[in-house]
KOLDREN-312035 format. One line per 5 residues: number of its first residue (from 1); their letters; for each residue x, z, y of N, C-alpha, C, CB. Coordinates in nm, 3 decimals. Glycine has a CB too. Layout:
N
NUM	a	X/Z/Y/X/Z/Y/X/Z/Y/X/Z/Y | ...
//
This chain:
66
1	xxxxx	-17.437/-3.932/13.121/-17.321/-3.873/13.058/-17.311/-3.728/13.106/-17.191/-3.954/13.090 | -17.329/-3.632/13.027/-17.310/-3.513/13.080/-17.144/-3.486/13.089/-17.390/-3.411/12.993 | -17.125/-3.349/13.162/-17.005/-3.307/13.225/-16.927/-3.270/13.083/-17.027/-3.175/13.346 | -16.976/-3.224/12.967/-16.890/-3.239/12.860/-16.842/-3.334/12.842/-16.925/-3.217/12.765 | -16.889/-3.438/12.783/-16.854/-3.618/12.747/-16.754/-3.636/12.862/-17.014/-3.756/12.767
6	xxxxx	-16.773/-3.587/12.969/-16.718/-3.695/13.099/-16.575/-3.632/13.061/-16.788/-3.670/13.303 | -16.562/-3.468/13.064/-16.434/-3.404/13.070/-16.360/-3.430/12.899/-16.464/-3.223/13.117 | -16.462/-3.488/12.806/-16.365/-3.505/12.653/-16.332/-3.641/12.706/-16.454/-3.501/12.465 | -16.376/-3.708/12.788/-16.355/-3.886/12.761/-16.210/-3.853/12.839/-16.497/-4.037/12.858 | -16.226/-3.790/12.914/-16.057/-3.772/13.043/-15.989/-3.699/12.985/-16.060/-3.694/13.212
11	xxxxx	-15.997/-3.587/12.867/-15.878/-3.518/12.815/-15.814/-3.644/12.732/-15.918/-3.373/12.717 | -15.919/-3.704/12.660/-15.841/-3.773/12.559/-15.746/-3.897/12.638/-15.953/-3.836/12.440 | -15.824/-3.961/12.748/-15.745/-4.024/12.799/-15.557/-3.946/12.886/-15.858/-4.084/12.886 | -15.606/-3.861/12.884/-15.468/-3.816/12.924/-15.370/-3.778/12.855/-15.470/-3.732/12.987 | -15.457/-3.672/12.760/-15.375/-3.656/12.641/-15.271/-3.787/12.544/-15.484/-3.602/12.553
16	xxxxx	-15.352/-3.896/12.523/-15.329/-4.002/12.522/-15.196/-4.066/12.594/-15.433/-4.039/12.557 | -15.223/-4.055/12.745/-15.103/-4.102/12.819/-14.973/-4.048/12.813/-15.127/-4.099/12.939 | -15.009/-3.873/12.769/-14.911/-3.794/12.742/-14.815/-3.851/12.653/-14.956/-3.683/12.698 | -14.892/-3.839/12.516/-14.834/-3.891/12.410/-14.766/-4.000/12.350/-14.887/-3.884/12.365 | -14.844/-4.117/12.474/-14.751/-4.226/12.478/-14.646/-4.217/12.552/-14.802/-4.331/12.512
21	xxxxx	-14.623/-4.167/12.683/-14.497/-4.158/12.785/-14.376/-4.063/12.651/-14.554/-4.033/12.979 | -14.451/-3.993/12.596/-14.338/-3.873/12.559/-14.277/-3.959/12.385/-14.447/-3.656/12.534 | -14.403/-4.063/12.335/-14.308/-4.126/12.212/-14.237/-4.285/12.326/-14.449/-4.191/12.019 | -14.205/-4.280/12.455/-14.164/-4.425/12.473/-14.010/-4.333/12.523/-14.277/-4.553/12.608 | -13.996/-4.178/12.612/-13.909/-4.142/12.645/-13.822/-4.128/12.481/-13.944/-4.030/12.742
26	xxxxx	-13.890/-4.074/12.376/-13.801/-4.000/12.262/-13.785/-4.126/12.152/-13.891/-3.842/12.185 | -13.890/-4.228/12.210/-13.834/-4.377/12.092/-13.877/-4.382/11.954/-13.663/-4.385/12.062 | -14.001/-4.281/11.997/-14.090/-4.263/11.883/-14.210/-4.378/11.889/-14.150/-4.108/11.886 | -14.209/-4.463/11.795/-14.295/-4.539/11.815/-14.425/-4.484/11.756/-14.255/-4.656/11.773 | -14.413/-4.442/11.703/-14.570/-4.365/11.623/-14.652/-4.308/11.708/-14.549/-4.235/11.517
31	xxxxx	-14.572/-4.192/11.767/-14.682/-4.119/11.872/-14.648/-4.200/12.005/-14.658/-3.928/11.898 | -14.612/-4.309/12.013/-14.624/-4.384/12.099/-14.777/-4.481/12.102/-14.502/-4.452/12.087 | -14.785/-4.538/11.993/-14.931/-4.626/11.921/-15.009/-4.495/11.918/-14.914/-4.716/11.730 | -14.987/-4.350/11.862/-15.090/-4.296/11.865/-15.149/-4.238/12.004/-15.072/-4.214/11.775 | -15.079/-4.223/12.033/-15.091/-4.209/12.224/-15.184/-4.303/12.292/-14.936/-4.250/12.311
36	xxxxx	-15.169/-4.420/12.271/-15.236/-4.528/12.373/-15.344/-4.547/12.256/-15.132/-4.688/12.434 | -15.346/-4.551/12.128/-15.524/-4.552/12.038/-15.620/-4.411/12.133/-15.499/-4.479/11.790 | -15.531/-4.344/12.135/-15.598/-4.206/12.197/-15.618/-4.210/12.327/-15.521/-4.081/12.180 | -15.591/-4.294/12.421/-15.641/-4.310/12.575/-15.717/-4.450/12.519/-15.498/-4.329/12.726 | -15.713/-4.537/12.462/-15.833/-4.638/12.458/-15.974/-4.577/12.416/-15.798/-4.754/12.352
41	xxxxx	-15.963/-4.480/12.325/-16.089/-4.386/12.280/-16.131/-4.300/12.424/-16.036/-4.263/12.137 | -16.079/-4.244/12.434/-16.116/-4.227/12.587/-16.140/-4.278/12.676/-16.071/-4.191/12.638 | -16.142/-4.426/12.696/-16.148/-4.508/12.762/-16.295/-4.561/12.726/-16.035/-4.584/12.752 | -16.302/-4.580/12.605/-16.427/-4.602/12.491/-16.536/-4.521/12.538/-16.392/-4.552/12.329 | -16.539/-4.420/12.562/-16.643/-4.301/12.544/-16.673/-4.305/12.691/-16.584/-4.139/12.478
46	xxxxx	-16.599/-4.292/12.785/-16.658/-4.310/12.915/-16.713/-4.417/12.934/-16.581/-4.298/13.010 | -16.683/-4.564/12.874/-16.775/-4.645/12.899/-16.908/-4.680/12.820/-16.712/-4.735/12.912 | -16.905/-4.622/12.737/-17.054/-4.575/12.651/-17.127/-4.472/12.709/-17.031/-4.517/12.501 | -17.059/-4.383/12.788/-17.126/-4.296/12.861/-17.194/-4.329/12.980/-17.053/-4.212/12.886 | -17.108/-4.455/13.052/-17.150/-4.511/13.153/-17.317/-4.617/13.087/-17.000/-4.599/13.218
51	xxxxx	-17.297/-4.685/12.995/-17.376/-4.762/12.960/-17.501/-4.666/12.904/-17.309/-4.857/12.871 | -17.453/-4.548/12.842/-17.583/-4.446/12.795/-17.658/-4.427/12.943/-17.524/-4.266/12.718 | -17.608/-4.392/13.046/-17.637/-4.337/13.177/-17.761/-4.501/13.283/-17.427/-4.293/13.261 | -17.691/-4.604/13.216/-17.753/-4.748/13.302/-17.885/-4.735/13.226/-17.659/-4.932/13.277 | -17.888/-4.686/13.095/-17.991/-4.757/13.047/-18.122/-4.662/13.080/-17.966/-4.792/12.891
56	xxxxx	-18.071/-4.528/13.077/-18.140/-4.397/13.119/-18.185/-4.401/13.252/-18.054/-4.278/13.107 | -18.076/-4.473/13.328/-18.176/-4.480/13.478/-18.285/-4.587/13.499/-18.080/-4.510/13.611 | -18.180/-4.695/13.397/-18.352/-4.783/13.372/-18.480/-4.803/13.368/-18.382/-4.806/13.315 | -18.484/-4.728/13.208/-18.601/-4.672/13.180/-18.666/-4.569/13.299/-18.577/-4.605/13.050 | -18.556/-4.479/13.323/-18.663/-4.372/13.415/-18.693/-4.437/13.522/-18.605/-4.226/13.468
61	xxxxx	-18.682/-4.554/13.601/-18.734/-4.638/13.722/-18.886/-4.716/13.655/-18.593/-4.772/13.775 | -18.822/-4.763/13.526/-18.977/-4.846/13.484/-18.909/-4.985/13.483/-19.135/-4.837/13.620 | -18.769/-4.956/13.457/-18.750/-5.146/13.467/-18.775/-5.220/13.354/-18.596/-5.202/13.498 | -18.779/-5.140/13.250/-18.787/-5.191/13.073/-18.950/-5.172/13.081/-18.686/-5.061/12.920 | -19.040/-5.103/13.158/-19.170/-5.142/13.149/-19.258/-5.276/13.204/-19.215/-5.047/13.195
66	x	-19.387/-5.306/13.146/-19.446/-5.382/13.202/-19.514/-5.343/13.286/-19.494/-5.439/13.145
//
């Protein structure tokens, strides 16, 4: 996972948290749901990033070889 991916997967997750704390204070349910879809996507992407990164060290050890 490069340092881009890593820092979009954590904006969105925060951004995200933002947006939910600020529709649960104002009783907005909308940007409340859109808030927490937007930290699960972020949540999403770091762990695809993590799994892009397992499989990459894999291969580069030789574990997927014979």
């Amino acid at each position: 996972m490069t340092q881009e991916e890593k820092f979009e997967s954590k904006k969105d997750q925060l951004a995200g948290k933002a947006k939910e704390v600020g529709g649960k204070v104002t009783g907005d349910k909308e940007l409340e749901a859109e808030g927490k879809s937007q930290g699960v996507l972020g949540k999403a992407k770091e762990k695809l990033g993590d799994a892009k990164d397992t499989v990459k060290g894999a291969t580069e050890s030789g574990k997927f070889y014979n």
